[in-house]
C-alpha positions in Angstrom: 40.2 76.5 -144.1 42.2 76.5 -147.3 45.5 77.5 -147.6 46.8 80.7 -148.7 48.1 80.6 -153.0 50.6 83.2 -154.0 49.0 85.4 -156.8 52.5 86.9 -157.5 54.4 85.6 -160.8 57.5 83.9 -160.6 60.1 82.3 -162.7 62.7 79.7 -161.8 66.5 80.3 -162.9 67.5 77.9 -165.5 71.4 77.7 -163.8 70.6 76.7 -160.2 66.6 76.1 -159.9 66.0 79.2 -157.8 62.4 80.6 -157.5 62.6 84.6 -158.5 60.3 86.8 -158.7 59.1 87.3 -162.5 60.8 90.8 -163.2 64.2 89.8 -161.5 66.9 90.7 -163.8 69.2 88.5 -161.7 69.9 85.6 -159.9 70.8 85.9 -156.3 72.3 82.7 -155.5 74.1 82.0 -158.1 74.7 85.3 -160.1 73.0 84.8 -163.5 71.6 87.9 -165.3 68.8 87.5 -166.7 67.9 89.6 -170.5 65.3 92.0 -170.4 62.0 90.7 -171.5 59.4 92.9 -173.9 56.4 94.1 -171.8 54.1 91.3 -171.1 57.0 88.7 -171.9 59.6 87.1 -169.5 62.9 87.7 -169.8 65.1 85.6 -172.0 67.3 83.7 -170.1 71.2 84.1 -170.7 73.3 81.1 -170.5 75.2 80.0 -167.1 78.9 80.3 -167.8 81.1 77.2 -167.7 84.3 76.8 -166.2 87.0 75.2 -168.4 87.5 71.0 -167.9 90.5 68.7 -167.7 90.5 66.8 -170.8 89.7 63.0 -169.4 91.6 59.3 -169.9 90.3 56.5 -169.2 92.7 53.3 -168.3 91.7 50.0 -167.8 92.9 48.8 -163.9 96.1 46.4 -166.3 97.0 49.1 -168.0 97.4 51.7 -165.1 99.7 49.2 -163.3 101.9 48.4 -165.6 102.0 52.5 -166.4 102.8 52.4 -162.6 105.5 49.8 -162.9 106.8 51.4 -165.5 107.1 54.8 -164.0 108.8 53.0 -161.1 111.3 51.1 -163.1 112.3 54.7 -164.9 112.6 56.5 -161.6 115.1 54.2 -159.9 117.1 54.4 -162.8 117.2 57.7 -162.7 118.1 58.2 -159.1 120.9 55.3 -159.7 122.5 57.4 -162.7 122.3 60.6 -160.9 123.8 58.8 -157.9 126.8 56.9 -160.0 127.6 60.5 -162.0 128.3 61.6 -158.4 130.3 58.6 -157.2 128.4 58.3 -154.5 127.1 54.7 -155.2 129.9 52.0 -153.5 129.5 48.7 -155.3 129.4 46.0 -152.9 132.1 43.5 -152.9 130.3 39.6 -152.4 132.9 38.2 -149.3 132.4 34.8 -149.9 131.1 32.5 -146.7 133.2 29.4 -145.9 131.0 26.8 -145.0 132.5 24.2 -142.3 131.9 20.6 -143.9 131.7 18.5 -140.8 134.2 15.6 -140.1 132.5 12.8 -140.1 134.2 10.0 -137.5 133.0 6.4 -138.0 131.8 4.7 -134.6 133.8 1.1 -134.9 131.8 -1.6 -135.0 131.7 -3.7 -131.8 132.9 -7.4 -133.2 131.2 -9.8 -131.0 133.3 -12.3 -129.2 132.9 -16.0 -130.4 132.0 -18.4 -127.4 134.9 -21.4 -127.5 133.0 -24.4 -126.9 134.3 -26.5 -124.0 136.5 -29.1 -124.9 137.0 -31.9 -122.3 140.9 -31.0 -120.4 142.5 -34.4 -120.6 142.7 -35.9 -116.9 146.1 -36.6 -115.3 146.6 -40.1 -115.0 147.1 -42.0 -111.6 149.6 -43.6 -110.1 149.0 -47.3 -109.1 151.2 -50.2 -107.3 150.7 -53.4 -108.9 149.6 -55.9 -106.2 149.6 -59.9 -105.9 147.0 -61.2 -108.1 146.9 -58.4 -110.7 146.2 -58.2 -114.2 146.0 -55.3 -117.0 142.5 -56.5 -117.3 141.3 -56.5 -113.3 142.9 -53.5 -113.1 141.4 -52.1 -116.3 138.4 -53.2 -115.1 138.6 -51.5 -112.0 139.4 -47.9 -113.0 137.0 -48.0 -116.1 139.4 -47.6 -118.8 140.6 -50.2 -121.4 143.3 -52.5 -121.8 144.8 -50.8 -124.6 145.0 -47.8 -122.2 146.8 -48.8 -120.1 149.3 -50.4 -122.3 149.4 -47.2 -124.2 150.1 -45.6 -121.0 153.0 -47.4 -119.9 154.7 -48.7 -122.9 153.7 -52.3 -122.0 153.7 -55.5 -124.4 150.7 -55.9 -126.0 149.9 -59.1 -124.3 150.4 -57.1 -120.6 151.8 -60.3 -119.2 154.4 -58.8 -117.6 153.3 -57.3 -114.2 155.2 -57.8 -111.3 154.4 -57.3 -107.8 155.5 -53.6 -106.3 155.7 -51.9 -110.4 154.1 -48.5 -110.5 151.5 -47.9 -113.7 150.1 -45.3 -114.7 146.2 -45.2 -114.7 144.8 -42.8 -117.6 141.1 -41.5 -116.7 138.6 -41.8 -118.9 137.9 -38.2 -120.8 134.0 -37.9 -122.0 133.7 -37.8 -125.3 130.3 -36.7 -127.1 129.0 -39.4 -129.5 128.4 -38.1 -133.0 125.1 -37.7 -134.2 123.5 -40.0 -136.3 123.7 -38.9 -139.6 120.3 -38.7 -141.7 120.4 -41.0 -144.9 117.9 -41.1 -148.1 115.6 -43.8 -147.9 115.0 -46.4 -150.3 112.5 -44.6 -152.2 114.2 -41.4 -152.3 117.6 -43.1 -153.2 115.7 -44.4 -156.4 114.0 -41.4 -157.2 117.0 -39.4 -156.8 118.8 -41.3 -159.2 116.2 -41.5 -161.8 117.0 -39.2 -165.0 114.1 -37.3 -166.1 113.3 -35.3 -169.8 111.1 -32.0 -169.5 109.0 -32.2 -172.6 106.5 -29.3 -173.5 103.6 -30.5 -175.6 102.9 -29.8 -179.0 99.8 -29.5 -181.3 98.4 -33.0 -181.9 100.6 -34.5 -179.0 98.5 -37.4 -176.7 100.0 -39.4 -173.9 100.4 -42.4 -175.9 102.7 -40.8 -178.9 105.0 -39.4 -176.0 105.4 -42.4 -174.6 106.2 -44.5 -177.7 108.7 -42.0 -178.5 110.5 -41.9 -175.1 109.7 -46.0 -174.8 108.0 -44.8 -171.2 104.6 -46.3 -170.3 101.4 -44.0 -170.1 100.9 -45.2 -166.8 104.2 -43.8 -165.6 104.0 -40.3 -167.6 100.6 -40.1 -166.0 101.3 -41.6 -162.3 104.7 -39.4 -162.4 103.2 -36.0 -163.7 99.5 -36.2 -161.6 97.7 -36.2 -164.8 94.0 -37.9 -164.7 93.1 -37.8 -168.5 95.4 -38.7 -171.4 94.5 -35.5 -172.6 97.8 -33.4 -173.4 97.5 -29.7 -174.5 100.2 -27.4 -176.4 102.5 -25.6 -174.2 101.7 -28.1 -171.6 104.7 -29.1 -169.5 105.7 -33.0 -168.8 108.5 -34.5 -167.4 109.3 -37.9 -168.9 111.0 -40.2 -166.0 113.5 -42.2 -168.1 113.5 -44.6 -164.9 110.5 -46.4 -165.8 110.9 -47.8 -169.2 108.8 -50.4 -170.7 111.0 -53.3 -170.5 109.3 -55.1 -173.1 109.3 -52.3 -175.8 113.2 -52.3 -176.3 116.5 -53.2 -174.9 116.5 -52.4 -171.0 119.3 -49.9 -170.2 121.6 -50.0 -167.5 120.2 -48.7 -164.2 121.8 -46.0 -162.6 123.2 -47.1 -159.2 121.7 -45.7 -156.1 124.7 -43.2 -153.9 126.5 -44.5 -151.4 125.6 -44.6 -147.9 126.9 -42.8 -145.6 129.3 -44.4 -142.8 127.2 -45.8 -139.6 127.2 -44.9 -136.2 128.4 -47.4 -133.8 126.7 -47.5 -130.4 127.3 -50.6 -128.6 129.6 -51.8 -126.5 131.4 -48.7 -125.8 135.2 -47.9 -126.7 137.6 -49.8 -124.9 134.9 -52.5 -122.7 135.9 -55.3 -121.3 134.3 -58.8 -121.3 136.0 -61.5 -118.6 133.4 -63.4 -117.5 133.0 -66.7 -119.9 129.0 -66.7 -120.1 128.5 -62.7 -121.0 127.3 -62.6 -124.5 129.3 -59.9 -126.6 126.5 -57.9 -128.8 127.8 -55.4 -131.4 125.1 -52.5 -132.3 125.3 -49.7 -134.7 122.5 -47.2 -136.1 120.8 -47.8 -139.4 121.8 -46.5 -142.5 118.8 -46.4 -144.2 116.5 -49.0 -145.1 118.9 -51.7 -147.2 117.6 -53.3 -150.9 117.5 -56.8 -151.3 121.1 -57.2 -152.5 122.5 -55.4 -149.7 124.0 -56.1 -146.2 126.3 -55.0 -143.4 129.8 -56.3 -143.6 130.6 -56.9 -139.4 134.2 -57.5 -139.1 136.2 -58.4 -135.8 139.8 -58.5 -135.9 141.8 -59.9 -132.8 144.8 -57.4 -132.5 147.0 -58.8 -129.7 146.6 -62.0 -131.7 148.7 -60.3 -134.4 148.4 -63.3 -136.6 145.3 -62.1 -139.2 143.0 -63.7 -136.7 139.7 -62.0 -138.3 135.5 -62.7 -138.4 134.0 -61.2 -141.4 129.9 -62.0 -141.4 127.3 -60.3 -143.5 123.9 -59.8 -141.6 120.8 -57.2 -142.5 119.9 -56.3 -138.8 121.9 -53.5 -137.1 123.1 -56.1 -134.5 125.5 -59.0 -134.2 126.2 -61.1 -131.5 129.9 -62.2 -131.5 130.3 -66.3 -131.6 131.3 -67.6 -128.0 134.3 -70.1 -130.7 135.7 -66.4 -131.6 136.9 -65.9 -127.6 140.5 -66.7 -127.0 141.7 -70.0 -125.6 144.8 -69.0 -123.9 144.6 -66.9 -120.3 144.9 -63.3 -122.0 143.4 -60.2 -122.7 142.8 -59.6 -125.6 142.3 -57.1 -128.0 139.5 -56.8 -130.2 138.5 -54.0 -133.1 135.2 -54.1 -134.8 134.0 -52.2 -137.8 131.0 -52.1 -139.8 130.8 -51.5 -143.4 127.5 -51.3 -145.7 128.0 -53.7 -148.8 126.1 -54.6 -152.1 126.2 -58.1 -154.0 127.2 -57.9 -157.4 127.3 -61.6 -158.1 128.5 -64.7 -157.1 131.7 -66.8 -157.3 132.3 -70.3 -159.0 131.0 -72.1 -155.6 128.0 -70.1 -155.6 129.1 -67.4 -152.4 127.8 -63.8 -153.2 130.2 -61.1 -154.0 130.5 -58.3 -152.0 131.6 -54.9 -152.9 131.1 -51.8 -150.9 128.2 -49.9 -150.7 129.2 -46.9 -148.7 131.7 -45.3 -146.0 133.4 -48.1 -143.2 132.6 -46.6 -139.8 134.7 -45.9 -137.3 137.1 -48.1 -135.7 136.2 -49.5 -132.1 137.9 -52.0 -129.7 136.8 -54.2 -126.5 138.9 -56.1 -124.4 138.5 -60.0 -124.1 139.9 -61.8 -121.7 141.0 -65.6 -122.6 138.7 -68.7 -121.4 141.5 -70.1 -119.3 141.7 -66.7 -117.2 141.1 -66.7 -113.6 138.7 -64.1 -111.6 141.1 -61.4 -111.1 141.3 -59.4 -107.6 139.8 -56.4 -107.6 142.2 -53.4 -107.1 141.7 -50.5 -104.8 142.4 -47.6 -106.6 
């Protein structure tokens, strides 16, 4: 079954697209008239009428906001002018803000407290009746305190002969005292390289071991041994020391060596201050710590000076060990105690005399001063004492 076709004419209207019929003189949708054809031709068609249109501008999306911007700017100043002309617009006075600055208050700083060491308190001294048979030395002996003590004590003759049966003494005690510590001293190598004088040198183009060494009169051997060097190869910048110490005493005149520092004073340690010796056999041995190790030409100078004696009865011996054993012919004959003060003093020979006998000069600091208490070989055994 085919569809049905429209046999009558149309026309379409050129404004809006409407399908008329062919002798429509106008539009009904959208109003046009159409002209009035000639028999047998359409109809002209008459032209839709436009509407005026707003002229257009076209601003790039930069442009427009700064137009924006600008129109804003202009407005507010506008409404602020028309504001001020009124006297409506109240200026705003700034009240300045005090800002509190905080006191800052310093914490003192806690100071610690030094510790005081703790120093002995001297002992009160004890009251004693001399009995029959007495001596400063048994007595001395007994209470573990010196001769010289006692003496000191009680304003005695130095010879403390004098006791009688029934006298009161007074007995000091003994107050510990810490023995100083043994100082340490330079040994003989270090003495000698200490006082060796020594040149920097800093090489130079065409400079070998051998030129340097002529011109300081210094053997190779010693630049080399003295700077670690293995080849005689020296370069320019290079740094040497030249140790003046170790001339070649055949090249030229020697010069004068430069004496090693003194030593320092030693510490006695044997016997202790204020011992006492009755007893004819007991050997008497004086000891004191080393110094250092000694050179050839040097010695300890022991002296032992009787001091009740009062006379200038003195020992003076030189020995190299750090011991001396006191000679039994030193002891006193006569049925005292006696007083004895020691001291040792390191010493250097720097020749002889016209019999031959070294000269002695010092070669450092005496030590301290010492005494022990020796009672004469005609003394009897003294009595013990009760405290």
């Amino acid at each position: 079954m085919s569809p049905e076709s429209n046999s009558t004419p149309t026309k379409i209207c050129p404004t809006c697209g409407t399908r008329l019929s062919e002798t429509a003189t106008r539009c009904m949708v959208c109003g046009t008239v159409f002209g009035k054809a000639a028999p047998g031709k359409p109809a002209k068609p008459v032209k839709p009428v436009q509407g005026t249109r707003m002229p257009e501008i076209k601003l790039s999306l930069p442009s427009a906001l700064g137009l924006l911007a600008l129109f804003i700017v202009i407005g507010a100043l506008l409404v602020f002018f028309i504001l001020n002309s009124t006297g409506k617009v109240v200026k705003a006075t700034a009240t300045p803000t005090i800002t509190m600055t905080p006191t800052i208050t310093m914490t003192p700083t806690i100071t610690p407290t030094p510790t005081l060491e703790a120093s002995p308190t001297p002992l009160q001294p004890i009251d004693y009746t001399v009995a029959s048979g007495d001596t400063c030395a048994s007595i001395a002996g007994a209470f573990n305190v010196s001769v010289l003590s006692i003496v000191t004590q009680n304003n005695l003759p130095a010879s403390c002969n004098t006791l009688v049966v029934g006298q009161k003494l007074l007995i000091p005690q003994p107050t510990p005292t810490a023995s100083p510590q043994p100082t340490g001293t330079l040994s003989a190598q270090e003495s000698t390289e200490a006082s060796c004088d020594k040149v920097p040198y800093t090489g130079a183009a065409g400079d070998t071991i051998s030129s340097i060494a002529a011109n300081y009169n210094v053997s190779m051997t010693s630049i080399k041994e003295y700077n670690g060097m293995t080849s005689d190869s020296v370069f320019e910048g290079m740094s040497i020391i030249i140790p003046l110490c170790k001339r070649n005493p055949t090249a030229g005149p020697t010069p004068t060596p430069t004496p090693p520092p003194p030593y320092l004073a030693p510490n006695l340690l044997l016997p202790a201050d204020g011992a006492i010796y009755t007893s004819g056999d007991q050997v008497i041995t004086l000891q004191w710590a080393s110094v250092g190790a000694l050179r050839e030409n040097e010695a300890y100078a022991v002296t032992v000076e009787d001091v009740t004696e009062g006379q200038g009865r003195k020992l003076v011996e030189y020995v190299t060990d750090t011991k001396y054993i006191v000679p039994n012919a030193f002891r006193p004959t006569d049925t005292q105690a006696h007083v004895m003060r020691w001291t040792i003093l390191p010493v250097r020979q720097t020749g002889t005399d016209k019999e031959g006998d070294p000269i002695w000069t010092p070669a450092g600091a005496v030590s301290a001063q010492r005494v022990f208490v020796w009672v004469g070989g005609g003394a009897a055994s003294a009595a013990t004492p009760t405290p």
